[in-house]
N, C-alpha and C positions, 0 to 999 in steps of 0.2 A: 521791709524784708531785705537781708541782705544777700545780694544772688551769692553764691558759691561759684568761685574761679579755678578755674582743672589746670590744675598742674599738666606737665609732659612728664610721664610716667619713664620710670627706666625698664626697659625690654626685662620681665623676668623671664627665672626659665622654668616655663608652664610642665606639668607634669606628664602634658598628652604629646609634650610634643619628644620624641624616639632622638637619643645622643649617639645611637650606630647604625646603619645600614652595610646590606651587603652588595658589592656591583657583583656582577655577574657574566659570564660568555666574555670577557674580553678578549682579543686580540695580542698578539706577540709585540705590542705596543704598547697594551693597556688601554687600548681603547675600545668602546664598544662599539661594535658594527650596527650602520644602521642604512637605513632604505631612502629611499625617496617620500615625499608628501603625499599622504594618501586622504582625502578627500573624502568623510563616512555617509554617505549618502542614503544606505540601508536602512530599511525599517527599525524601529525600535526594539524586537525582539534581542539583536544582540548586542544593543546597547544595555537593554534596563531591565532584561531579562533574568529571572533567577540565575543561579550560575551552578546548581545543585550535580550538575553533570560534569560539571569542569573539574579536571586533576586538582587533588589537593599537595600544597608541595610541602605541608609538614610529612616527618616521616611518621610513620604507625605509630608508633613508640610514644611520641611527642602526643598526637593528637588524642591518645588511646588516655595520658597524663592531665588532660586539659576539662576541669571539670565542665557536666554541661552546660546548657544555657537553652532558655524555652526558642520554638520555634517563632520567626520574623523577629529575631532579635536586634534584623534591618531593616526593619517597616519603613523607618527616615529617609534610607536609601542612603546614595553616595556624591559627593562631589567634591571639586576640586577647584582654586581660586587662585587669583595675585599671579601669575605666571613669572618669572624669570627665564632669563635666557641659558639658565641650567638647573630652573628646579622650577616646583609649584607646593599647595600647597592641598594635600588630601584629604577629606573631611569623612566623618562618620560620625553616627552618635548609636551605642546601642539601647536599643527601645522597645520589648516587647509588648508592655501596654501604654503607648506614647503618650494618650487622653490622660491617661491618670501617673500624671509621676515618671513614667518610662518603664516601673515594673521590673527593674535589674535590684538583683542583692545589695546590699549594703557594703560592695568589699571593691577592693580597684581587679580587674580584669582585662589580663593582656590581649592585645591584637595586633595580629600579623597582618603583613602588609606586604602588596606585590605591587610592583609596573612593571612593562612589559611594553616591548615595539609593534606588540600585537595583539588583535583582539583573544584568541587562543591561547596565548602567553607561552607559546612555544621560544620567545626570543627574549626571558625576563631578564630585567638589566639590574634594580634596586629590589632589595628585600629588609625585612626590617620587621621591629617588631616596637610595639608603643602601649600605655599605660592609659587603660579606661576608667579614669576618678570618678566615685560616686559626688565629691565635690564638687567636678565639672558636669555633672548630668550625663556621668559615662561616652560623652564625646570626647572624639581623638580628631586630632592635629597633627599631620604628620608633615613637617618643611622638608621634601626631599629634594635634594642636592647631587649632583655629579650628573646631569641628564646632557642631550646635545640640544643646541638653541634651533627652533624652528618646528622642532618635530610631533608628529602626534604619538600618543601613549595611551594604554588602558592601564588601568590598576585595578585592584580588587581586597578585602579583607576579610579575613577570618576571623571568628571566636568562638569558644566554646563549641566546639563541634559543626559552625554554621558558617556558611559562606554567605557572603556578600555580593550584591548585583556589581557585573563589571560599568564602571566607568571612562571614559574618555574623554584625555585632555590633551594641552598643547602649550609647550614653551615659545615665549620669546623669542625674535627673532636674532639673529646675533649684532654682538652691539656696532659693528662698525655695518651693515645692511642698512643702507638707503633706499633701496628701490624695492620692487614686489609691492605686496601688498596685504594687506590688514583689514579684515571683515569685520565689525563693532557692531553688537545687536545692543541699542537703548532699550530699556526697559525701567517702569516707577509703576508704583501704586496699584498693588492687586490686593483689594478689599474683596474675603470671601464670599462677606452676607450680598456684595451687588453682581455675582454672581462666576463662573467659571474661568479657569485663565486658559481659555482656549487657545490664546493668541502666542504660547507657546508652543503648539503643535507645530503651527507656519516656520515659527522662528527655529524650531529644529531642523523642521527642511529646508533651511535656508545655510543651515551650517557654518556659522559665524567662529571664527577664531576665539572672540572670546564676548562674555555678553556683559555689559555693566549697568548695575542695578544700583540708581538713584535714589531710594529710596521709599520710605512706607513698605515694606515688603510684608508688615502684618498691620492688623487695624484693632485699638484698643478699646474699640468701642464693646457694648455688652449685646448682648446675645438679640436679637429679633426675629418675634413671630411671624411678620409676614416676609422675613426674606429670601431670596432664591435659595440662599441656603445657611445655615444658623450656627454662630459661633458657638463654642462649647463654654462651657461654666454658666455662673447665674451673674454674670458681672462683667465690669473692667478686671482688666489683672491688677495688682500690686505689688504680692510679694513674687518670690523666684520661680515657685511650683506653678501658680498661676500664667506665668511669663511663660516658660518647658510647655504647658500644655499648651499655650494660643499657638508656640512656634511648631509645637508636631501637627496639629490641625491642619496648620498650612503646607508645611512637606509634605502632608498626605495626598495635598492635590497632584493628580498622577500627571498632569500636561507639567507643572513644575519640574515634579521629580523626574523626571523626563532631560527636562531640559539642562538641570543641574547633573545629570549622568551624561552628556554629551559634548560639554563645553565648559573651559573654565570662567569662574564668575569675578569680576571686580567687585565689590560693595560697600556701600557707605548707606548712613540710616539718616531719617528726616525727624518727624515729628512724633507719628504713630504708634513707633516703635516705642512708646512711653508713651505721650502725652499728649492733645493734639495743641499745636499750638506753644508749646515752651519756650524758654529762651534763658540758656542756661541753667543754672537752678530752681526757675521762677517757673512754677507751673501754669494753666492757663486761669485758674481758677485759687487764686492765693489763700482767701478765706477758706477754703476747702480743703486745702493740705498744704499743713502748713511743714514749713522751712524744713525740720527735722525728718517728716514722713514720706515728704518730697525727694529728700536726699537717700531712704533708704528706697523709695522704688527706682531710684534712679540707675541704683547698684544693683538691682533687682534685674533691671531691665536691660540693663550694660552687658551683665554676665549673660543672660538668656540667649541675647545676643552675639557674642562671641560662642558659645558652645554650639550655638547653630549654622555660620556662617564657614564658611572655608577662609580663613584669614589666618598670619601667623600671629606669634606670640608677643606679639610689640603689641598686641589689643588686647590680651589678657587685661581686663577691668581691675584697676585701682579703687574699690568703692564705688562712689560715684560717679569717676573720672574714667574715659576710655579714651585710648590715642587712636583714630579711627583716620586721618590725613596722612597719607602719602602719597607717594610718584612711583609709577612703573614707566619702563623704557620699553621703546618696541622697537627695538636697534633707532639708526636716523630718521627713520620712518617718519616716528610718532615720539610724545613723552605724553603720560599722561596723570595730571595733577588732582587729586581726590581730595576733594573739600570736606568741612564740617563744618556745616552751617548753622549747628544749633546748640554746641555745647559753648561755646567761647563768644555768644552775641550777647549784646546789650537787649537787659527789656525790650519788647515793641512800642514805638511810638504810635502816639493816637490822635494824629493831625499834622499837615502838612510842614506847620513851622518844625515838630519836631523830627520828622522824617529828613530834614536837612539840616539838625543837629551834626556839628562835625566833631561830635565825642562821642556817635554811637560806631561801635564797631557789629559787623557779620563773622569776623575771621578771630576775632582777638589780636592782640598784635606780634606774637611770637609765629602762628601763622600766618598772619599777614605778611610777616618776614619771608618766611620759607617757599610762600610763593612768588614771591615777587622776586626773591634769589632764584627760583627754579626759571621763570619767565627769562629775565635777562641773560642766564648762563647755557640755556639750552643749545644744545648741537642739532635739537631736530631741526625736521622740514616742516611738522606740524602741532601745534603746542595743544593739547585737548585739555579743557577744565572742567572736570564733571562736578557738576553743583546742583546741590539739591534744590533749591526754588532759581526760578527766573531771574536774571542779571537784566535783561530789555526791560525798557518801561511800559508800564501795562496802564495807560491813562483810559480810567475808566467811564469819566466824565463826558458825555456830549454835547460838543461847544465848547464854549469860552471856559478855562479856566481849568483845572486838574484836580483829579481826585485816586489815590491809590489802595492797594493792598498792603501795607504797612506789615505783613509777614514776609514779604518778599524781599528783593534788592532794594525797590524801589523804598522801604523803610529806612534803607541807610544808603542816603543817596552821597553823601562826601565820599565814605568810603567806594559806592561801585562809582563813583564820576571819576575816581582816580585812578581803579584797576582803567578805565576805560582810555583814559590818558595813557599806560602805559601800554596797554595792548597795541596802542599807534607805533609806539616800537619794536612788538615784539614778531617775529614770525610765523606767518598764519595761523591765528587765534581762534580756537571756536568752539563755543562754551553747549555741554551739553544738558541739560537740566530735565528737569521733572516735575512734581509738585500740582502741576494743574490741571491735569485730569485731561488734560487739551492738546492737541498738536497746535504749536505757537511757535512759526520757524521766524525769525525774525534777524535784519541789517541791527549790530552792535552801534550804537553813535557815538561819537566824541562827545554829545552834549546834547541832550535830548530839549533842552529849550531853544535850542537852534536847528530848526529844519535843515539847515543848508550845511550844516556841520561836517567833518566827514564818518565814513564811516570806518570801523578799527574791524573789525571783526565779526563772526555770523554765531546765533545763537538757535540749537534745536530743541523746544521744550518737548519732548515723548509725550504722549498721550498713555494714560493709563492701561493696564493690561484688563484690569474690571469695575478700579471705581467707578462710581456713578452711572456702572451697568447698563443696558441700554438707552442713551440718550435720546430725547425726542429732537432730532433734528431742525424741526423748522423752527419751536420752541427757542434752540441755541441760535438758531441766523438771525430773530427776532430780535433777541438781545444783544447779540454781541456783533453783529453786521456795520449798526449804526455807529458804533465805535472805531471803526474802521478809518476815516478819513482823522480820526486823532490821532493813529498810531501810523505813519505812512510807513514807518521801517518795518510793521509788520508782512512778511512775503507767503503767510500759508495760515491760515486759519481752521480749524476742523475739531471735532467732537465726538470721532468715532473710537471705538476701542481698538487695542494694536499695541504695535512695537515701532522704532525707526531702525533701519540696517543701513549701515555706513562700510561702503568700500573706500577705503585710503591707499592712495597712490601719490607719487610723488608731485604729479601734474595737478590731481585735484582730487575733491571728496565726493563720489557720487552716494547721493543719501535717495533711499526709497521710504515710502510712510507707509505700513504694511497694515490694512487693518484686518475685522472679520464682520460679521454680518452679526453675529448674537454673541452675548455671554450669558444665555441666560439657560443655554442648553450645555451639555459636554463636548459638543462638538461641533464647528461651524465651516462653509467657507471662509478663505482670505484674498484678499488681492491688496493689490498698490494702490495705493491713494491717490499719490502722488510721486513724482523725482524732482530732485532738484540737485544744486552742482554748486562745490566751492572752488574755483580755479587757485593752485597757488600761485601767493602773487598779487591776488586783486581781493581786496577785504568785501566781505560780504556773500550774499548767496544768492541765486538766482531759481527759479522754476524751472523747470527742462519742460 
């Protein structure tokens, strides 16, 4: 088989995404007034609350014009993504029967669109109106621009007679800002069938600037009878409709939608979201779907995923092809670099010789370029690489001699042994990942067959929000204890469900490992796991 190689797509211009906005209240400047940082601390009610009370700012006339549309035609709910330092990017999809189709007409259906300095929207700044395609799954995108850098907003949408829960988000900080700080909530892998994402309840109260999501955020697997709780259809997905209905299932979890109405999201996708285990074209299972069927769930799965995510229009799906890698800036702060790690890699190797094959790529090499231009050229203080599997070596073997996960970095060991090399010159490096179901905080090495090598950089792998559901603890130390003295760069080992919360400062990273006690209920305790500290300056990470 021959894999299929994804072009870099040229930015179209998606139909959801709105060509005018109106500012509004400004100033004998033109400028819009605005407040100081306000910190949303409040219950959820007037975050993700219906909004059925709230003034509507179309006039009578307009709204009296606007055919209707059935009630929860926002079941999806709202959120908001990618921040810039004067825009982000608003999300909706309407959906009155989300399980089956979404339940909307056959026709495109406009929707209005407000942000606001305030939860009330007594002080709205942009207004604007966008085009909901039965094409796209009646999800809207909306890039709005002209905002001030730093600030919090709420926004909200209309149609059809029906208002939308308000949401709350947050721009970039401005671009010459060096100091302050920046709260980053990790988050990978919440499989519904192993049970609730409670561990977003904590992570709202914890109120994170913005949360980035590594990956797996739905699971392709089919339906099971005995699990906490049971995907919808009789199957895997394949085609588009299939795809629409796994992604409303999962916005339906209310701790999600929660969390997507009160913080903006970064996103990049792993394996799940399509297949488990792929690697560019090449499904896991080749004799089973083949080349051509492959490639049309791929487009299947691409677009599902863009209509559901808060991302702009440079991801709009090319067929099979989505441009899912970029960089957001968080002024001097931070840069932060978003991988994809699975449409541009080489087959998996299936043994050591080839796992240091130095013609397999993870990046392709057009992104391999644009990272390693981003690394060298940066003005941060701190270079973040959010990557969907683990860059550390995970030597699985006890004793003498090595054995890997050949899905991860450690499959393409030329190309991470070089990022690793370069990370030696880059400024404070530290890669955040996912993938493993596991908290796996771990020292980056120059060269992991030399103990005494140095070290370049610190890696935090998230532990999952619900895969693998509640884990038998002693079960995991069993196993994976004894591993221990192979991997010495390992610094944090653990198995509990959760999130990681990262405050960045110019001095250093303090990271907390946040778990919960069940996901097997709606609702759980959380505490900290764990802290630990990246000093700028000194590669690696330490425990507090």
């Amino acid at each position: 088989m021959t894999p299929m190689t994804p072009t870099t797509p040229t930015t179209p211009t998606t139909p959801t995404t709105p060509t005018t906005s109106t500012p509004l209240l400004t100033d004998a400047n033109g400028t819009v007034p605005t407040g100081g940082r306000r910190r949303f601390l409040t219950a959820g009610a007037a975050v993700v609350g219906t909004a059925a009370s709230a003034q509507l700012w179309l006039p009578a006339s307009a709204r009296a014009a606007e055919p209707p549309l059935p009630e929860g035609v926002f079941s999806l709910g709202v959120a908001s993504g990618d921040p810039l330092l004067d825009g982000v990017v608003l999300w909706t999809r309407l959906a009155p029967d989300p399980l089956h189709g979404g339940g909307m007409p056959d026709r495109t259906v406009t929707v209005h669109w407000e942000i606001a300095e305030d939860e009330r929207f007594r002080t709205a700044v942009r207004r604007g109106a966008a085009q909901a395609r039965p094409e796209y799954g009646h999800s809207v995108h909306v890039d709005v621009r002209g905002l001030r850098a730093g600030r919090t907003y709420w926004y909200r949408f209309r149609a059809g007679g029906r208002l939308s829960p308000t949401g709350r988000t947050r721009t970039a900080p401005p671009r010459t800002a060096s100091g302050g700080s920046l709260r980053i909530a990790l988050a990978s892998c919440q499989n519904w069938q192993h049970g609730w994402f409670t561990p977003y309840a904590d992570m709202r109260a914890q109120d994170p600037d913005v949360v980035l999501f590594v990956g797996d955020y739905l699971y392709e697997s089919s339906p099971s009878a005995t699990a906490p709780r049971r995907h919808e259809g009789a199957g895997e997905p394949y085609g588009l409709a299939q795809y629409r209905n796994r992604y409303a299932q999962y916005r339906g979890d209310p701790h999600l939608a929660a969390m997507h109405a009160s913080a903006p999201f970064v996103v990049t996708f792993d394996d799940h979201e399509v297949d488990n285990d792929y690697a560019g074209g090449i499904p896991q299972d080749p004799d089973k779907q083949p080349h051509d069927a492959f490639a049309a769930r791929l487009a299947a799965a691409y677009q599902a995923y863009y209509e559901h995510m808060p991302v702009r229009a440079s991801a709009v799906p090319n067929g099979p092809h989505i441009r899912m890698y970029r960089r957001l800036e968080f002024g001097r702060l931070a840069r932060l670099n978003v991988l994809d790690t699975r449409q541009y890699r080489s087959d998996q190797a299936t043994g050591q010789e080839g796992a240091k094959n130095p013609a397999l790529t993870m990046l392709g090499a057009a992104q391999k370029r644009w990272l390693l231009d981003g690394l060298r050229s940066s003005p941060a203080r701190w270079n973040l690489v959010a990557s969907q599997i683990m860059m550390a070596e995970t030597d699985l073997l006890v004793g003498e001699g090595k054995r890997w996960f050949y899905d991860a970095w450690d499959g393409y060991q030329a190309e991470r042994n070089a990022f690793m090399r370069e990370f030696k010159a880059t400024r404070n490096p530290v890669v955040l990942t996912g993938d493993r179901h596991l908290t796996m905080v771990s020292d980056l090495k120059e060269d992991y067959d030399d103990p005494g090598s140095a070290v370049v950089g610190a890696e935090f792998v998230g532990t999952s929000i619900s895969s693998n559901g509640d884990q038998d603890q002693s079960a995991f130390r069993k196993e994976w204890d004894p591993r221990i003295p192979d991997n010495p760069h390992w610094k944090l080992l653990d198995a509990h469900r959760g999130y990681h919360l990262f405050d960045v400062r110019r001095d250093g990273i303090d990271a907390r490992v946040r778990v919960v006690d069940t996901v097997l209920k709606p609702k759980s305790a959380a505490r900290t796991l764990a802290t630990l500290r990246v000093d700028a300056g000194r590669p690696g990470v330490r425990v507090v």
